[in-house]
N, C-alpha and C positions, 0 to 999 in steps of 0.2 A: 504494500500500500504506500510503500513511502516514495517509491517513485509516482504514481499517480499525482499525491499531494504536490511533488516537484513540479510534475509539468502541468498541473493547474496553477501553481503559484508564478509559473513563466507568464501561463496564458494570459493571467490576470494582471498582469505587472505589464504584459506585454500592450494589450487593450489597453489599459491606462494614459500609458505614456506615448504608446502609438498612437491613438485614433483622443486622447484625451487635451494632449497639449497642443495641437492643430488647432481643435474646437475652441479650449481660450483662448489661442490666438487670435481666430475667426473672431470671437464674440469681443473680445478686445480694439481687433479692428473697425467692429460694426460701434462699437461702444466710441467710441474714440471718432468715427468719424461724424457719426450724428451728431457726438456733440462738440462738433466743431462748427454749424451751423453752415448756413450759404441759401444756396436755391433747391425746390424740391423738383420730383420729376414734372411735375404740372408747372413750374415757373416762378410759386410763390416765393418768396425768403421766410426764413425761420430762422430765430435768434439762437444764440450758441447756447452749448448746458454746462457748463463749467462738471457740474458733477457726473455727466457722461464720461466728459472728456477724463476726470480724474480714473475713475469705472477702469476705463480705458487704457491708460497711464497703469495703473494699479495689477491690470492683467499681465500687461506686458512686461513688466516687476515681477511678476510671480513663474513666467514662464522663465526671461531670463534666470532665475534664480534656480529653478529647477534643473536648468539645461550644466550651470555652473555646477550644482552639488554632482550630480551627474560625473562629470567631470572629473571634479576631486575624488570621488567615489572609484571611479574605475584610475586611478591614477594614484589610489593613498598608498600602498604599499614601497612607489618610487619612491613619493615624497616622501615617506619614514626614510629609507633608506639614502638616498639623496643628503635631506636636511633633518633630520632625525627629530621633526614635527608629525603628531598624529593628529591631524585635523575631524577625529570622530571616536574620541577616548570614548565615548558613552554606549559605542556600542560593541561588546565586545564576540570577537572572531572566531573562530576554531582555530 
């Protein structure tokens, strides 16, 4: 069973971060440009949303930050080695 549990915890991680950080990006971009105001499809003007636009701001902060631990994640063991920093003491390895 323990392999099962494995490759559903793939699955899921995989769905997540696959099909999950696109979609806040998307809703990020759609956030972001609404409320940035201008003209609509019919012609009219509508004023800016400041708190879209932040909405928006705030996605794009959360994905880049994602994409960074990501990063350090698949990279910590250099870094220990390298510079003998563990940028994730809390969690511990086998």
């Amino acid at each position: 069973m323990t392999y099962m549990e494995s490759i559903l915890k793939v699955l899921v991680v995989g769905l997540l971060l696959g099909a999950g950080l696109p979609a806040v990006f998307a809703g990020g971009v759609v956030a972001y440009s609404r409320g940035a105001g201008g003209n609509g499809i019919d012609g009219a003007a509508y004023a800016p949303n400041p708190a879209l636009r932040m909405l928006g701001l705030l996605l794009f902060t959360f994905v880049m930050a994602v994409i960074v631990v990501a990063i350090l994640w698949i990279t910590k063991v250099t870094i220990i080695h390298h510079f003998g920093v563990n940028l994730f003491p809390f969690i511990h390895g086998k």
